[in-house]
C-alpha positions in Angstrom: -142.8 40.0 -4.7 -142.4 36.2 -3.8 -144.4 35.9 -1.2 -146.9 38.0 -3.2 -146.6 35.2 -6.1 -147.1 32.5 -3.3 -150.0 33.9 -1.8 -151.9 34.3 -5.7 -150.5 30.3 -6.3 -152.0 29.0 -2.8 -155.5 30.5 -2.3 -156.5 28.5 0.6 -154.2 28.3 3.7 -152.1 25.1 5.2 -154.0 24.8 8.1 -153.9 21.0 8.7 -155.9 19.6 12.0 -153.7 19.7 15.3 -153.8 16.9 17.3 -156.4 14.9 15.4 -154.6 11.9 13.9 -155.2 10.9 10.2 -155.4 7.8 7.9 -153.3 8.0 4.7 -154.0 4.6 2.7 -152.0 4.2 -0.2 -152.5 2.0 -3.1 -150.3 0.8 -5.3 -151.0 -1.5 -8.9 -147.8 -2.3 -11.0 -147.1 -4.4 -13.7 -144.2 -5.5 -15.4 -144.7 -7.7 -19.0 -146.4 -10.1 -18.1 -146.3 -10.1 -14.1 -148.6 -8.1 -11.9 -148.6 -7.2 -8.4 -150.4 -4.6 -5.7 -149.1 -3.1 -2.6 -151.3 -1.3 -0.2 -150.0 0.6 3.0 -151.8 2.3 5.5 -150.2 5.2 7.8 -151.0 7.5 10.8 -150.7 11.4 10.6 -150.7 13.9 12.7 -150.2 17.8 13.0 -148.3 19.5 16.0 -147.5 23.0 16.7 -144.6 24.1 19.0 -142.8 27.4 18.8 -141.2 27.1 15.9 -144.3 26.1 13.5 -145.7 22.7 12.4 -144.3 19.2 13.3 -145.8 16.4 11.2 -145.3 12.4 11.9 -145.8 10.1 9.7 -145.9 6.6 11.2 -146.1 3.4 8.9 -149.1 1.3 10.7 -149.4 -1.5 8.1 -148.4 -3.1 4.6 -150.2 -5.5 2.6 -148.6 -6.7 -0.2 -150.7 -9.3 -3.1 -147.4 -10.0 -4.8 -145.2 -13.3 -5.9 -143.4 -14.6 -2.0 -140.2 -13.3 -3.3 -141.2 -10.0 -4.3 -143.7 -10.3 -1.0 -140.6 -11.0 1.4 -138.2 -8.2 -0.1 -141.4 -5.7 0.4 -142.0 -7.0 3.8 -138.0 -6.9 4.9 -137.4 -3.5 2.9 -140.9 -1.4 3.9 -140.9 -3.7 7.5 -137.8 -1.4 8.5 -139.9 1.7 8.9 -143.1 0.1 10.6 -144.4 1.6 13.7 -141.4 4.2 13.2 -142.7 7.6 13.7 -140.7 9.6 10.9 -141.0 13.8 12.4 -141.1 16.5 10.0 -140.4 20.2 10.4 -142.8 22.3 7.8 -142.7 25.7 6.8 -145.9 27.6 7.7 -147.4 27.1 4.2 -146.9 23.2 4.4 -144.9 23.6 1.1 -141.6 23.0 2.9 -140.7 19.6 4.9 -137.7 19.0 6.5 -136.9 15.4 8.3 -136.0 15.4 11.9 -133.5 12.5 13.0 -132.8 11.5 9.5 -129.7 10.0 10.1 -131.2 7.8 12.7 -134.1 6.8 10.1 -132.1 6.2 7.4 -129.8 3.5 9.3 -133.1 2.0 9.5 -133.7 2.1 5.7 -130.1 0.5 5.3 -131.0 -2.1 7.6 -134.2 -3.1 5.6 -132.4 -2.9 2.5 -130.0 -5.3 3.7 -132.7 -7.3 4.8 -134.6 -7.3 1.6 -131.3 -8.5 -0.3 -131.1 -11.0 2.2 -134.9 -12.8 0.9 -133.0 -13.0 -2.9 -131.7 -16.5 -3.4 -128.0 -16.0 -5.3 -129.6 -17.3 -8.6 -132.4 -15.2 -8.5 -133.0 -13.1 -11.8 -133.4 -10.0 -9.4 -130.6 -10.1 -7.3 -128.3 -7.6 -9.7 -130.4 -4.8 -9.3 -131.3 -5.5 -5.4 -127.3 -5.6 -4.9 -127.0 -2.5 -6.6 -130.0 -0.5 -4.8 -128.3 -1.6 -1.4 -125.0 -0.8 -2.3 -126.6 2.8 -2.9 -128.3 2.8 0.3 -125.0 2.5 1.8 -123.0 4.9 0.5 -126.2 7.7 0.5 -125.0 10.8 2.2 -126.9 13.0 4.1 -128.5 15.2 1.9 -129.6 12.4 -0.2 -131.0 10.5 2.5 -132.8 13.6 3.8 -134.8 13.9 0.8 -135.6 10.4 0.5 -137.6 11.0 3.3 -139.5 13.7 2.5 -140.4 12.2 -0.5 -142.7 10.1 1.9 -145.1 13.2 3.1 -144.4 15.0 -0.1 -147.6 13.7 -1.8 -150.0 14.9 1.2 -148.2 18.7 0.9 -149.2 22.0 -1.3 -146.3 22.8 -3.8 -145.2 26.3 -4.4 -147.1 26.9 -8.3 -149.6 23.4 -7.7 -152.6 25.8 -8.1 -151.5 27.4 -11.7 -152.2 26.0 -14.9 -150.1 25.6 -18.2 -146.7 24.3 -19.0 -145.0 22.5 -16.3 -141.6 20.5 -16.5 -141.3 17.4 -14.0 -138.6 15.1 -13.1 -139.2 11.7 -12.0 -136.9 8.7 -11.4 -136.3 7.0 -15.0 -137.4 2.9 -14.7 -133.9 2.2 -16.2 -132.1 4.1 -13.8 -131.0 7.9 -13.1 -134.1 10.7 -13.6 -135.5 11.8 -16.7 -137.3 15.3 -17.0 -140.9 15.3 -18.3 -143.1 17.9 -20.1 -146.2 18.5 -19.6 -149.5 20.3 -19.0 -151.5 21.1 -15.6 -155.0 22.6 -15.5 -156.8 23.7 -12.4 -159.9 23.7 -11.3 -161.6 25.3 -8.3 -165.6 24.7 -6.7 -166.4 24.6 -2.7 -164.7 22.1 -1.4 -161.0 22.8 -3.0 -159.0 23.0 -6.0 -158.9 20.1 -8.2 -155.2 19.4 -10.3 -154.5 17.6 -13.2 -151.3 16.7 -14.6 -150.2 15.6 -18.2 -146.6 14.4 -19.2 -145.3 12.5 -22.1 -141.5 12.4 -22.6 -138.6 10.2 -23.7 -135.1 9.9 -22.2 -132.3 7.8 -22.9 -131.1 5.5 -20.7 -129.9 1.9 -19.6 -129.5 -0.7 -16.6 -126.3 -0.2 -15.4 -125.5 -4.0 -16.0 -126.1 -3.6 -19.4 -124.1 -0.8 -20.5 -121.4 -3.3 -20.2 -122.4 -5.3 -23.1 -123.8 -2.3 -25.1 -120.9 0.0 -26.6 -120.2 1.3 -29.8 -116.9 2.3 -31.0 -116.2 3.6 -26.8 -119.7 5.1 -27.0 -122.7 3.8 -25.0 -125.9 3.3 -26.9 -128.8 3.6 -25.1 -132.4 3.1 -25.8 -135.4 5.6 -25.5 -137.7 5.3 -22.4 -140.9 6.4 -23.6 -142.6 7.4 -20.6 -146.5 8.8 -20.2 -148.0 10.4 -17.1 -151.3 11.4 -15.7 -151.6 12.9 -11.7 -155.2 14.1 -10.7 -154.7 15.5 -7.6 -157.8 17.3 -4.5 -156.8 20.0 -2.4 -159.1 20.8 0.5 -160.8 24.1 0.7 -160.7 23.9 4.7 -156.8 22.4 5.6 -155.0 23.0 2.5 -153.4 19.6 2.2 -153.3 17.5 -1.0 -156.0 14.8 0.4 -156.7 12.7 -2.7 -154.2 11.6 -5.3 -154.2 9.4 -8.3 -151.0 8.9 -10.6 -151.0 6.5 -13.6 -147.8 5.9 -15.5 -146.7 3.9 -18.3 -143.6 3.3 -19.0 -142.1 1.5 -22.5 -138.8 0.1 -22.5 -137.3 -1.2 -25.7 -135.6 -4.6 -25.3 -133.9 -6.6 -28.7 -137.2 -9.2 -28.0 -139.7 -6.4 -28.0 -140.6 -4.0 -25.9 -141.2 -4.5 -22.1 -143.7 -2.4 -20.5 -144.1 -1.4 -17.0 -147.4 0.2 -15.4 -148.6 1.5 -12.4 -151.2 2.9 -11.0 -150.9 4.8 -7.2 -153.7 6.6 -5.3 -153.2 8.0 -2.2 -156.1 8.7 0.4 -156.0 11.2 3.5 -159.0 10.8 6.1 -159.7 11.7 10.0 -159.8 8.2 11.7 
């Protein structure tokens, strides 16, 4: 019965191009109060088979940031890690399934850049806490963790078992003040010649706070923690032919309430897959 519920959620097969390498650009917009910056990065993929299915590599080519020089140097010294690094996947035969080859290897490299990235923060820089804190995480990330971290990366190009069927869908995304936050929300589907068209709806509110300030924000032994409220939109284009996710375009916003008024982050990332 599974596979059965598969099949009627996927109606066109993972059948990616072998051999034939591809362009994925991604864009990236985000601002934060008053400050704005962009990030674009362009990467090579390519299919394989061999005998145990599909082998996908993902291979950062470039990354060109339009940001302040210190936000520019940490993205350069943290992203920089990974360039010309050809990160291997293992997929299942319907794409929805990635696992990482040589993780542990990769993520040494993520370490490294992480370090690196710390390194561009002068001590008195506002965004030093948080820096220290992601690289301390890096450090200690086991395994497991570090494996998903990199799929994460080809995630967005992949078919997801239930992406083709509309109605109520719960999400979980990584909260802007730290930890994840579930999200509820809507998906409809659409379907014409050249694939199925998905669009996404979410609107939630967590609780949640920076872990320097939970210090400073107690009452009577009991944290008190502001509401994150937290919109997203994803429109997504499966092709017809290959079955990959080939066009994608997520806008968030994200409103986080500070004692001088709230601060409010947005971003906006679309993702491009094309044959060189």
């Amino acid at each position: 019965m599974p596979a059965l519920l598969l099949a009627a959620s996927c109606p066109h097969p993972f059948d990616p191009p072998v051999d034939a390498p591809m362009t994925v650009t991604t864009r990236d917009k985000r601002t934060l109060g008053e400050s704005a910056y962009s990030f674009t990065l362009v990467r090579q993929l390519r299919f394989t088979r061999d005998a145990g299915g599909w082998i996908a590599e993902l291979t950062l080519e470039s990354l060109q940031p339009d940001a302040p020089a210190l936000v520019t140097a940490a993205f350069e010294a943290g992203e920089g890690a990974l360039r010309d690094v050809p990160l291997r996947y293992r997929l299942s035969a319907d794409g929805c399934t990635a696992d990482p080859l040589d993780a542990a290897a990769v993520a040494a490299r993520i370490r490294a850049g992480g370090d690196a990235m710390l390194a561009t923060r002068p001590e008195d820089d506002s965004g030093r806490e948080n820096m220290a804190r992601l690289t301390a995480h890096l450090r200690t990330m086991q395994a497991p963790e570090a494996a998903a971290m990199l799929a994460d990366l080809i995630r967005p190009l992949l078919p997801s078992p239930g992406q083709r069927d509309g109605g109520a869908i719960v999400h979980t995304v990584a909260s802007p003040v730290g930890g994840e936050m579930p999200l509820s929300g809507t998906r409809t589907v659409s379907h014409d010649a050249n694939g199925v068209f998905v669009r996404e709806n979410y609107q939630s509110a967590a609780a949640g706070l920076l872990a320097s300030d939970i210090a400073g924000r107690t009452n009577g032994g009991a944290t008190t923690a502001p509401s994150v409220f937290f919109t997203m939109e994803r429109r997504q284009r499966i092709d017809a032919n290959t079955g990959m996710v080939t066009e994608t375009a997520t806008d968030t916003t994200a409103a986080i309430p500070r004692p001088t008024g709230d601060l409010v982050q947005t971003t906006r990332e679309s993702i491009i897959v094309g044959l060189r």
